[in-house]
PyMOL Python script that loads the backbone (N, CA, C, O; Angstrom):
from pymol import cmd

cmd.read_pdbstr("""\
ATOM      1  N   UNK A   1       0.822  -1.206   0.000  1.00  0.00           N
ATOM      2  CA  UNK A   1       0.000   0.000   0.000  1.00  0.00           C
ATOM      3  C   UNK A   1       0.862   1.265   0.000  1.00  0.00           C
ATOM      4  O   UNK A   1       0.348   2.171  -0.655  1.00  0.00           O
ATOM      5  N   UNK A   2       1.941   1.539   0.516  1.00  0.00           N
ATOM      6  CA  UNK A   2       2.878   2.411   0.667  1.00  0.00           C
ATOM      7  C   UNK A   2       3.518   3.002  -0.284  1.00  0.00           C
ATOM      8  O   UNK A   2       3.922   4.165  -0.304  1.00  0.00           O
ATOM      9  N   UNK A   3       3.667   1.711  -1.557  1.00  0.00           N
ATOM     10  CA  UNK A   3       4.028   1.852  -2.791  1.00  0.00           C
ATOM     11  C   UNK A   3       2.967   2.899  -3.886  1.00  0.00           C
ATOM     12  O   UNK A   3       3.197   3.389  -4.992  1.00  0.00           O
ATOM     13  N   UNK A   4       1.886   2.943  -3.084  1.00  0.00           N
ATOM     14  CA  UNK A   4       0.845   3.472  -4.077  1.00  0.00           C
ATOM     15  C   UNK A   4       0.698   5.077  -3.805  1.00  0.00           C
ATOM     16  O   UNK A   4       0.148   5.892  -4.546  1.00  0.00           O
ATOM     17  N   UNK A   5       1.367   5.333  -2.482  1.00  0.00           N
ATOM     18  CA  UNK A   5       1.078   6.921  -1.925  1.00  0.00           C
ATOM     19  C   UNK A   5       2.436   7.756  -2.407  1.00  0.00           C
ATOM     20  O   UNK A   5       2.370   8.979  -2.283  1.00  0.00           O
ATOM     21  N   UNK A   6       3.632   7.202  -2.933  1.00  0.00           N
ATOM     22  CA  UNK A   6       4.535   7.772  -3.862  1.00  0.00           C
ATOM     23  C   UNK A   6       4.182   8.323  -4.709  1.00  0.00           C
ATOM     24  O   UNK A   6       3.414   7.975  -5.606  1.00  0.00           O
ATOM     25  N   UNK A   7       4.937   9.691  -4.453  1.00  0.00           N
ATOM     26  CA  UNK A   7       4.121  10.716  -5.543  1.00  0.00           C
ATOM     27  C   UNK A   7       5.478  10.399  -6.692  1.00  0.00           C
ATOM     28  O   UNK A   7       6.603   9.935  -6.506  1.00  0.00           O
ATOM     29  N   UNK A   8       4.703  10.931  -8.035  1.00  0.00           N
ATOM     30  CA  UNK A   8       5.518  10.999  -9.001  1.00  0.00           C
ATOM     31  C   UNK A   8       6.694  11.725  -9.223  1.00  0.00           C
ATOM     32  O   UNK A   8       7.360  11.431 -10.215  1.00  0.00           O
ATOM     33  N   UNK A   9       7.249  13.054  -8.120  1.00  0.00           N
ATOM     34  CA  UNK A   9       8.530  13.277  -8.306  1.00  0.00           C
ATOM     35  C   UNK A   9       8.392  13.769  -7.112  1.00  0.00           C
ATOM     36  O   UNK A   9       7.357  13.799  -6.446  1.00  0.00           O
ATOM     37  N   UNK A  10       9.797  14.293  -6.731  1.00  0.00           N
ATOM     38  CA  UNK A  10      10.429  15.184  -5.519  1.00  0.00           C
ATOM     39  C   UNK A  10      10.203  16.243  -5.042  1.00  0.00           C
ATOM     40  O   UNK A  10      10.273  15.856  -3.875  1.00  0.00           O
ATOM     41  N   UNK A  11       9.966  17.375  -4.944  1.00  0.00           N
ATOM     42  CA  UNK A  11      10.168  18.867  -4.338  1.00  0.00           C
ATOM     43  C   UNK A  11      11.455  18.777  -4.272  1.00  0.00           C
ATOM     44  O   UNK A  11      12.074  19.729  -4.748  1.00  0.00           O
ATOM     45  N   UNK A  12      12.370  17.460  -3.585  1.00  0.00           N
ATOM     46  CA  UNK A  12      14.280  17.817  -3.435  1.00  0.00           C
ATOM     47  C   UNK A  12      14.596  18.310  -5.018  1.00  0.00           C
ATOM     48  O   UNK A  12      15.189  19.354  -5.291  1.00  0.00           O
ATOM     49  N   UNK A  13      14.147  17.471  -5.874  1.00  0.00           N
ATOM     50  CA  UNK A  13      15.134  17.044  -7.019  1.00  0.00           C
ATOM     51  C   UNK A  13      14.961  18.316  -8.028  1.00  0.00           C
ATOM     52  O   UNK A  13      15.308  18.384  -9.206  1.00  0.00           O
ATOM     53  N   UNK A  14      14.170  19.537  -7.030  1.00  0.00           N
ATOM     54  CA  UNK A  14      14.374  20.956  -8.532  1.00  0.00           C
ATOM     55  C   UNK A  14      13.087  20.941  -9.155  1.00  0.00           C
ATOM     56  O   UNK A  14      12.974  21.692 -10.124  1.00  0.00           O
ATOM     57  N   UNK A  15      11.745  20.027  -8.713  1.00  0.00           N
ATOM     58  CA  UNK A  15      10.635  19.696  -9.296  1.00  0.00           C
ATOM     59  C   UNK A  15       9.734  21.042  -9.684  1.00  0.00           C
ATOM     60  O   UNK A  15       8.767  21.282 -10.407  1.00  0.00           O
ATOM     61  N   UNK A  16      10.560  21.739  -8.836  1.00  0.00           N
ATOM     62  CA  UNK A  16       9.186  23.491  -8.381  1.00  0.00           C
ATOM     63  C   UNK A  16       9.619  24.082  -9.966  1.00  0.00           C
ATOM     64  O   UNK A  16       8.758  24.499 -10.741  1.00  0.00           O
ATOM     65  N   UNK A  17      11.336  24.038 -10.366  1.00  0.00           N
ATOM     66  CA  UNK A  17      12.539  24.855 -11.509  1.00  0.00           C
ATOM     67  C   UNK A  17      11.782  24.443 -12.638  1.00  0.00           C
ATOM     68  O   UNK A  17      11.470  25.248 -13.515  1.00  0.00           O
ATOM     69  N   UNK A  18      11.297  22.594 -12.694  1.00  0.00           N
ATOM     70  CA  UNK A  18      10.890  22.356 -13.700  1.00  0.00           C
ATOM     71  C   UNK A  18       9.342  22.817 -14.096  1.00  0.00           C
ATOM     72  O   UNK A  18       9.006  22.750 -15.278  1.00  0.00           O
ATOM     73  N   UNK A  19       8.776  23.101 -13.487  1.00  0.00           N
ATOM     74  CA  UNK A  19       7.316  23.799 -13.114  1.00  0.00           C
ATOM     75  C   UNK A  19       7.403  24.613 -13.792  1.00  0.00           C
ATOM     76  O   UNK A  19       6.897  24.711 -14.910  1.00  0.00           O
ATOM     77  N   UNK A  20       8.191  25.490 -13.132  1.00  0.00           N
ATOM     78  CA  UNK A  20       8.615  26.966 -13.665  1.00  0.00           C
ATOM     79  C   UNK A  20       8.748  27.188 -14.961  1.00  0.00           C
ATOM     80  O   UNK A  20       7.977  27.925 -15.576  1.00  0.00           O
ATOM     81  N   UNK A  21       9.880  26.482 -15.578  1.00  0.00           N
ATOM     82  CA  UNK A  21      10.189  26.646 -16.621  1.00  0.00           C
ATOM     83  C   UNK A  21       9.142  26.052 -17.743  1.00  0.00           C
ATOM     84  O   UNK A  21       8.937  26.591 -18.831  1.00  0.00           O
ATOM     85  N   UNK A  22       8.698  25.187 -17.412  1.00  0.00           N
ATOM     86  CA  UNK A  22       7.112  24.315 -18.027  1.00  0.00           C
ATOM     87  C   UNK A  22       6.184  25.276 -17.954  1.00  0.00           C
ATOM     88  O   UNK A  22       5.273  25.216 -18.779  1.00  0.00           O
ATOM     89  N   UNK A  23       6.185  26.471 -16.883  1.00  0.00           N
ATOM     90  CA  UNK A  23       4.991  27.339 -17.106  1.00  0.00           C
ATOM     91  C   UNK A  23       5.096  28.713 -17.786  1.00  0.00           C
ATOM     92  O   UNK A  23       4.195  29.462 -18.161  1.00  0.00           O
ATOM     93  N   UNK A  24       6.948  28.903 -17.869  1.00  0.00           N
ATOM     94  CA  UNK A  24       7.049  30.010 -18.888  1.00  0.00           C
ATOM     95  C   UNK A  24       7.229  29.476 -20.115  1.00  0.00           C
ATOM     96  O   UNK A  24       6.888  30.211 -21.041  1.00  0.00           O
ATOM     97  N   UNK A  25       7.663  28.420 -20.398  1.00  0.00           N
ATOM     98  CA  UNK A  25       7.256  27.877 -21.838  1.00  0.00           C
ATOM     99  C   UNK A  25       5.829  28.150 -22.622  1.00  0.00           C
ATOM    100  O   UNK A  25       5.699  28.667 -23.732  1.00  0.00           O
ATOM    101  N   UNK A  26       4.620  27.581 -21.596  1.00  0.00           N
ATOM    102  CA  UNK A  26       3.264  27.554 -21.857  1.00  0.00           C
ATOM    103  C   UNK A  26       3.135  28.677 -22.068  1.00  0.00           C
ATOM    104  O   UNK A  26       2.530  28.726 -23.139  1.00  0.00           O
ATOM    105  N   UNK A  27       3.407  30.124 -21.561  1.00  0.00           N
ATOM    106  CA  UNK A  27       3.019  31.613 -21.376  1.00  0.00           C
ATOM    107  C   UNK A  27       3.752  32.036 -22.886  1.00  0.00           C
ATOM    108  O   UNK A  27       3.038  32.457 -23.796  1.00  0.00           O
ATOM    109  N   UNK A  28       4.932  31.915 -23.025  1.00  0.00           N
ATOM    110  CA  UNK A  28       5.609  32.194 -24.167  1.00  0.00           C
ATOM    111  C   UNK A  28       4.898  31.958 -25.486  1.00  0.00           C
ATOM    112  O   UNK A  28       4.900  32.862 -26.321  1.00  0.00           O
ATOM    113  N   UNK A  29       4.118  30.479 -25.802  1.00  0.00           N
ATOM    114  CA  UNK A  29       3.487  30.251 -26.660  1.00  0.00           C
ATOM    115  C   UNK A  29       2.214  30.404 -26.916  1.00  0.00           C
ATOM    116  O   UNK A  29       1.588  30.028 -27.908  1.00  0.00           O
ATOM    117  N   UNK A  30       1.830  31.002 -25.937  1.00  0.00           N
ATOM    118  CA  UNK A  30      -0.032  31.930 -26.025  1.00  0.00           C
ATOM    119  C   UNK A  30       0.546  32.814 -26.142  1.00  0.00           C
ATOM    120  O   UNK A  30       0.027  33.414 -27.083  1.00  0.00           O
ATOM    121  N   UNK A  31       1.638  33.546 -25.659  1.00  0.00           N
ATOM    122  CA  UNK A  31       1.979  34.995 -26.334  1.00  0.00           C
ATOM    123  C   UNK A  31       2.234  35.338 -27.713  1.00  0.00           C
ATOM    124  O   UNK A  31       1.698  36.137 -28.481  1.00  0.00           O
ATOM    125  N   UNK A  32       3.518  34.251 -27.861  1.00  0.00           N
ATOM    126  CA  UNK A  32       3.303  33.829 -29.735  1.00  0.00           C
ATOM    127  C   UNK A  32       1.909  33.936 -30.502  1.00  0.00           C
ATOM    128  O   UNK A  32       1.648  34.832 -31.304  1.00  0.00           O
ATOM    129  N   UNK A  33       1.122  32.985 -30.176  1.00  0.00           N
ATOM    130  CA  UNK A  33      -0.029  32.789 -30.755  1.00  0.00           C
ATOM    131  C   UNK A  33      -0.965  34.274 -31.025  1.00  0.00           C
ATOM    132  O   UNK A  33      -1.318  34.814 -32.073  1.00  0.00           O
ATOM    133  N   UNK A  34      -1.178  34.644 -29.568  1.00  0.00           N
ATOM    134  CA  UNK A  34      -1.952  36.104 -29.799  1.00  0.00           C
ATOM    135  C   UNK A  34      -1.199  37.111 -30.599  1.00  0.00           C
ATOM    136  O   UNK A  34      -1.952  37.802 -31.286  1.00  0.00           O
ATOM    137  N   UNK A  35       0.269  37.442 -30.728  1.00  0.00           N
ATOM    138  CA  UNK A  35       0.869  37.673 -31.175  1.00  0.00           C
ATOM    139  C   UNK A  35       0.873  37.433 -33.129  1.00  0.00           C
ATOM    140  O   UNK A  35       1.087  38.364 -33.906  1.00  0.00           O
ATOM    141  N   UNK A  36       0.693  36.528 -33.400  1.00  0.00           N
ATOM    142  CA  UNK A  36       0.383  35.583 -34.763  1.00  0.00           C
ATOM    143  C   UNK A  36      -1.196  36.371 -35.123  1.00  0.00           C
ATOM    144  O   UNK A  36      -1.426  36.799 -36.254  1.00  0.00           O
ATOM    145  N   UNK A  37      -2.042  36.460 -34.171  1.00  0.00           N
ATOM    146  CA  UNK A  37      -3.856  36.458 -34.537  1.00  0.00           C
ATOM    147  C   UNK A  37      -3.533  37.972 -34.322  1.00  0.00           C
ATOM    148  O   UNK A  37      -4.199  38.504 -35.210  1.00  0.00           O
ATOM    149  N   UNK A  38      -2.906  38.933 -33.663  1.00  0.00           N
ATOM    150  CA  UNK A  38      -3.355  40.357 -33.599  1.00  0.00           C
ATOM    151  C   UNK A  38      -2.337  40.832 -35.241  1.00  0.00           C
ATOM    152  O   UNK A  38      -2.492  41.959 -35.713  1.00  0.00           O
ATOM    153  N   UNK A  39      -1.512  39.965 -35.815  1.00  0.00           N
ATOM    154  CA  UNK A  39      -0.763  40.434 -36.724  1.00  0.00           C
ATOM    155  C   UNK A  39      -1.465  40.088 -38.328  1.00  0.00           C
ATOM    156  O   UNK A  39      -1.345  40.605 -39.439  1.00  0.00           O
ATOM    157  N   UNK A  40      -2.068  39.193 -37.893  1.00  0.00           N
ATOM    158  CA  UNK A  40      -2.916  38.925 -38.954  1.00  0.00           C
ATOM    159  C   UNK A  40      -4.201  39.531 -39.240  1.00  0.00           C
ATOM    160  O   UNK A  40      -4.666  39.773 -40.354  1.00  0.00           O
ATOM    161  N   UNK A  41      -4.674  39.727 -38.211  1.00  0.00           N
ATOM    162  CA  UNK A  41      -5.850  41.033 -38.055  1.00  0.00           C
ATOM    163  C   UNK A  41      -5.505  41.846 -38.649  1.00  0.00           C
ATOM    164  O   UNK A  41      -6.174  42.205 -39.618  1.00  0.00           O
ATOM    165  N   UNK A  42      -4.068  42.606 -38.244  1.00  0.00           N
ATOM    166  CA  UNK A  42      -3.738  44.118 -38.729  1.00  0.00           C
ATOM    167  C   UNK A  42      -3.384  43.845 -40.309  1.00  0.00           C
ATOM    168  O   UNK A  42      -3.245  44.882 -40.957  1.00  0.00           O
ATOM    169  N   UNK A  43      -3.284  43.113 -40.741  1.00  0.00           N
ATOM    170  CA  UNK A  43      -3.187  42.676 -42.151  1.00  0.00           C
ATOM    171  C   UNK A  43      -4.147  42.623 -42.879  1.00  0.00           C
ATOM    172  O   UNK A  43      -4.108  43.136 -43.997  1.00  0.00           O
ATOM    173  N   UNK A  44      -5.332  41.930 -42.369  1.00  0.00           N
ATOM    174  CA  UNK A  44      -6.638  41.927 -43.022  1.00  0.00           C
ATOM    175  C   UNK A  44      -7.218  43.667 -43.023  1.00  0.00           C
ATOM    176  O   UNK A  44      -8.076  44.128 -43.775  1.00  0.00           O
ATOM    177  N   UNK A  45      -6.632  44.234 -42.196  1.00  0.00           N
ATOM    178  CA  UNK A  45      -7.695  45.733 -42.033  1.00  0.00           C
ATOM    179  C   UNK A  45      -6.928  46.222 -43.393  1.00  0.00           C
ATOM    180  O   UNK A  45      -7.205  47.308 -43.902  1.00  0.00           O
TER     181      UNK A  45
END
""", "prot")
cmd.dss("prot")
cmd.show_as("cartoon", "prot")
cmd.util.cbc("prot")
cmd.orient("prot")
């Protein structure tokens, strides 16, 4: 049963850094994107 309450990674091993960086990745590429749709807008006007 003990085996089953192991979480999938650490807090020691830098888990929060990889978060981080996994969540400015995600932010970067909705910025791209809106970035892409407000440039194409200004193109169509």
């Amino acid at each position: 049963m003990t085996s089953q309450n192991i979480s999938l990674y650490s807090w020691d091993n830098g888990a929060f850094i990889m978060i981080g960086v996994f969540a400015l990745v995600i932010i970067g590429l909705v910025g791209a994107i809106f970035l892409m749709m407000n440039s194409k807008n200004k193109k169509n006007d």
